[in-house]
Structures are given as C-alpha cells and as structure tokens.
C-alpha positions as CSV (number, residue, x, y, z in Angstrom):
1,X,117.0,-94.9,-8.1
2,X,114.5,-94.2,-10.6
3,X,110.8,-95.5,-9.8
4,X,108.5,-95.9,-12.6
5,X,104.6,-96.4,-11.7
6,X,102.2,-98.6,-13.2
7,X,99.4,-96.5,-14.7
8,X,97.1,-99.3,-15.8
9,X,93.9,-98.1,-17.5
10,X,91.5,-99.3,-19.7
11,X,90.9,-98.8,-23.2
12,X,87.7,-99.5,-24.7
13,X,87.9,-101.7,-27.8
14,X,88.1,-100.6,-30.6
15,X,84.7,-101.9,-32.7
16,X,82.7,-100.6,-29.6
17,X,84.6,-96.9,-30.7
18,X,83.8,-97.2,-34.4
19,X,80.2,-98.3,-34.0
20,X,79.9,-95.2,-31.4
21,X,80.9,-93.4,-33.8
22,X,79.0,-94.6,-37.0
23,X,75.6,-94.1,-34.6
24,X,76.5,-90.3,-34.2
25,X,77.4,-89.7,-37.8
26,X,74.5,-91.1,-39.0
27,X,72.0,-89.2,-36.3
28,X,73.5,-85.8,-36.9
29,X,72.9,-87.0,-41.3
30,X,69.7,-87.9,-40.7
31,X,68.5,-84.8,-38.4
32,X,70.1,-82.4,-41.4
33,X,68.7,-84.6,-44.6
34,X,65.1,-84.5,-42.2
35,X,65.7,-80.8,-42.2
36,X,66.5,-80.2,-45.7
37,X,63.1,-82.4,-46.7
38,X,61.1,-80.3,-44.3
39,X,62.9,-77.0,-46.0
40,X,62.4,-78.8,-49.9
41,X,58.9,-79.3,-49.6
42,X,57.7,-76.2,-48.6
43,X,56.4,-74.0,-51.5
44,X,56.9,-70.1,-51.9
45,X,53.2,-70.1,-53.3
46,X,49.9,-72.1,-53.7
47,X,50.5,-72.1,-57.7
48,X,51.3,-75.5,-59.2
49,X,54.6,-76.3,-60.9
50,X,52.5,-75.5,-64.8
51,X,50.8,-72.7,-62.8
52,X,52.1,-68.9,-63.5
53,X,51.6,-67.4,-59.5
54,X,50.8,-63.9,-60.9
55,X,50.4,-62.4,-56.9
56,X,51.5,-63.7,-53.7
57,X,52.2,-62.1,-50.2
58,X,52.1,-63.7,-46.7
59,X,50.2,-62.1,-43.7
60,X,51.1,-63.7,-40.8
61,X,51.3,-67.1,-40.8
62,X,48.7,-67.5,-44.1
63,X,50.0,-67.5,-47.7
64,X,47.4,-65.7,-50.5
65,X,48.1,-66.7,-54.2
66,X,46.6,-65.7,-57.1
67,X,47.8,-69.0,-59.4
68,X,46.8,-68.7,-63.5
69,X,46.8,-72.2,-65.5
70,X,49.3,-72.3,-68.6
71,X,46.6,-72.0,-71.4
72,X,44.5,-69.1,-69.9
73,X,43.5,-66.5,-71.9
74,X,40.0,-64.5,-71.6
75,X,37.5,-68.1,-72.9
76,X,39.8,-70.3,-71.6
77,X,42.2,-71.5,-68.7
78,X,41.6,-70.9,-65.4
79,X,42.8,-68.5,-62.1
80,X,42.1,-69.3,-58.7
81,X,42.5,-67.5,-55.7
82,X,44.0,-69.9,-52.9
83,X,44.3,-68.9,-49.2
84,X,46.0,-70.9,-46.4
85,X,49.0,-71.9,-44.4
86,X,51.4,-73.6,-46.5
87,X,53.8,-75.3,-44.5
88,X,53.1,-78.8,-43.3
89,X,51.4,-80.3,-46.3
90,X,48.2,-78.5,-45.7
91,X,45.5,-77.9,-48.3
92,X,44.1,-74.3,-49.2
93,X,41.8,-73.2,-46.2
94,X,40.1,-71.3,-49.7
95,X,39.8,-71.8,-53.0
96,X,37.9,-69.4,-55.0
97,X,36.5,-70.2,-57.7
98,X,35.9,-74.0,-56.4
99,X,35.8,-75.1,-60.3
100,X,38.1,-74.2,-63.3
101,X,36.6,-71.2,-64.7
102,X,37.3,-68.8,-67.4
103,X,39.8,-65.6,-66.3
104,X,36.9,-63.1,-67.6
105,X,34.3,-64.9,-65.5
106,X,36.3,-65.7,-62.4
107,X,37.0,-61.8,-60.5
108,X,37.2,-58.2,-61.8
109,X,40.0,-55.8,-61.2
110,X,41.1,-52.4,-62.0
111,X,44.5,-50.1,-61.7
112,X,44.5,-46.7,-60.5
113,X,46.8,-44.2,-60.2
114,X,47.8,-42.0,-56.8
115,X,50.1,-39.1,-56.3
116,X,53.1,-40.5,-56.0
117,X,52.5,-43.8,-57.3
118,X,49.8,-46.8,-58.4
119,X,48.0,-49.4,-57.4
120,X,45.7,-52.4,-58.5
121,X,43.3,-54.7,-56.8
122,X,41.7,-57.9,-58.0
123,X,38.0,-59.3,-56.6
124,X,36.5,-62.1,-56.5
125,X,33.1,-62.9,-55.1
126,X,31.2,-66.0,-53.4
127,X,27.9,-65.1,-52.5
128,X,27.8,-62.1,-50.5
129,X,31.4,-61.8,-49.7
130,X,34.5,-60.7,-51.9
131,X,38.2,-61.2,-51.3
132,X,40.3,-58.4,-53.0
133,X,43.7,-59.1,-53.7
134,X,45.5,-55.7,-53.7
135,X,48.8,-54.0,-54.3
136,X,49.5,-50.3,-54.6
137,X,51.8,-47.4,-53.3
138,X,50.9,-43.8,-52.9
139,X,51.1,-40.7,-50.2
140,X,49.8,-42.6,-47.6
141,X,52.3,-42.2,-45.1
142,X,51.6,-39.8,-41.6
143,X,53.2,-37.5,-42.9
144,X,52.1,-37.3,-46.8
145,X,54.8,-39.8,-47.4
146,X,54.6,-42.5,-50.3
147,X,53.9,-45.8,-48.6
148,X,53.4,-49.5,-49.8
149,X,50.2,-51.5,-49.3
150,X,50.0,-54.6,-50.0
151,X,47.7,-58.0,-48.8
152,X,43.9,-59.3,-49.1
153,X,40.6,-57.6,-47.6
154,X,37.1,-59.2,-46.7
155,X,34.4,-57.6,-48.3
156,X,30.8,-58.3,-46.6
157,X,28.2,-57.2,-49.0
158,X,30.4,-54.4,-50.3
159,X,31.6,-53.0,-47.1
160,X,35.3,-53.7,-45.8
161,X,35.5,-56.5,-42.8
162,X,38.7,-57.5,-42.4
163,X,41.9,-56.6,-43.7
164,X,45.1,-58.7,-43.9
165,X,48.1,-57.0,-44.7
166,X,51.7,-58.0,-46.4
167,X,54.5,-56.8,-44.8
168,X,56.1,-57.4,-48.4
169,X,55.0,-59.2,-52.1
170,X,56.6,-62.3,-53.0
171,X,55.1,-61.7,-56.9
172,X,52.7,-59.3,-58.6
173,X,51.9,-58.7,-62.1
174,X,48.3,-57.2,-61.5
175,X,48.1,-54.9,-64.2
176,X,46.0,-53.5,-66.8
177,X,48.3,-55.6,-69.8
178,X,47.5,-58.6,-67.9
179,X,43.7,-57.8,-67.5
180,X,43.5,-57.2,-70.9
181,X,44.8,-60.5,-71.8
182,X,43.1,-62.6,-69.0
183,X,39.9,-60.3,-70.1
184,X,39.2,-58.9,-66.7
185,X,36.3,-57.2,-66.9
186,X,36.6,-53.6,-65.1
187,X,35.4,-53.9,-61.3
188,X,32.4,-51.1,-61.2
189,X,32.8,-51.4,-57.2
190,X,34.9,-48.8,-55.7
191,X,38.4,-49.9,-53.3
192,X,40.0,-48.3,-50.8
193,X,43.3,-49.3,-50.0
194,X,43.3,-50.2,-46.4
195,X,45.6,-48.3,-44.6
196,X,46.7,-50.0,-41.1
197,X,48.8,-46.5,-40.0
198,X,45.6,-44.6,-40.1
C-alpha cells in the first residue's frame, strides 16, 4: 500500500512577494543613480564650463588649475590660478588673482630647454609669496636618465618652501606660443625644477 504524506507548508502571499521585491529594486536603483550623481558632479579641473583649463595636475588629494576665460588675450580676459580639493562641492582653498585681471598682468612664465628635453613654469605672486605652476622633463633621473616633473611650488620671498608634486598632468599647454598670446611677460626670477628623487 502506497502512503502519501501531507507536506503542508506555507506560502507567503503573493502582494507581500512583489512589494518585497519592488523595495529591493528600487534601493539597489537608487544606491547606483546616488553613485552616478556623486561620479557626474565631480569635475576633472577648477576651470568653468566657457573656461579653457590650460594646466592641471593633482597632488595628493588637492587639484591645481590654471583656468583662462574665453575672450583672453594680453589687455583683456582673465587667468586664475585655483587650488583645492575638488570633490564634495568644495570651493577653491586659493584663488590667485582674487579679481579678473589681464593675462599680462596676472603671473610671468618662461620655457627652457634641458638635455634631453624642456620645460616651463608659470608664477604668480601675492605679496611675498609666489605659487609656480611647472611642467618639464630632462636628465634628472639617478642615473642621468630623462625624468618628468610636474606640480606646484611655494615660493617665500624668492626662496623654495614647499613643493607639491604630480604624479601625472591632466592638461598643459604652458608654452612660449601661448605666452606670447596671453602676453606673459618673461619671469626675470630664476626656477629650479624641484626634484623629489634627489
């Protein structure tokens, strides 16, 4: 004789499945649309969308742009250097100069050439300090290799206080056509490309 057994369970009903289920699908959209917000709204640089970002690099956590306005030219227009940590909405920690000001009247700069490569450096001053945007490769390496340097030093009353290096550039166009255009006026002061190996 054949015996059967009663398994008698319980099912849950079936609205209480679908909203479960409506919850989870619309916690895991959420989380990804919050993530892709977050990832949207972060910039690559401090230059506005009608903003050309002529140099940018990141050291460490900190973002340095150099940001030109659309109608700049040597008497007119504007370029700022802007310093600080972009994510989160934050505002420049610096921004030099504080005012729109003409290119020519705003930093000096220069380009140079090394054995084995070039380089060029843009200043600009508030009070006794300077920040000098620089980019540049040459024989720098331990051994005489040619070696990149990139990222923004601290000047204190012409002598080197700080350096912040760039493991890589995220844009540069510092050179001598684009001095000549913004009417950079040659920097009489001396730079030495920091080197962090030496």
């Amino acid at each position: 004789m054949t015996r059967y057994v009663d398994l008698t369970y319980s099912r849950p009903a079936l609205p209480a499945v679908c909203a479960c289920l409506v919850m989870a699908l619309c916690a895991v959209t959420g989380t990804a649309a919050s993530q892709t917000a977050v990832t949207a709204k972060e910039p690559k640089s401090w230059s506005t969308a009608p903003e050309t970002n002529v140099f940018t690099c990141r050291t460490g956590k900190k973002t340095v742009s150099v940001c030109v306005s659309p109608d700049a030219s040597a008497n007119k227009g504007s370029v700022h250097y802007r310093f600080g940590q972009l994510s989160g909405g934050l505002q420049p920690e610096m921004t030099l100069p504080e005012k729109a000001t003409p290119p020519r009247l705003t930093a000096t700069g220069e380009t140079a050439t090394y054995a084995g490569g070039g380089g060029s450096w843009l200043r600009f001053r508030k009070g006794s300090y300077a920040y000098v945007v620089y980019t540049g490769i040459g024989r720098w390496g331990p051994k005489g290799e040619p070696l990149a340097l990139q990222g923004v030093a601290v000047e204190h009353k012409g002598k080197l206080m700080a350096n912040l290096p760039c493991p890589a550039m995220d844009a540069d166009e510092l050179d001598r056509d684009w001095y000549t255009a913004m009417g950079i006026q040659v920097d009489e002061q001396d730079f030495y490309f920091p080197n962090p190996e030496k």
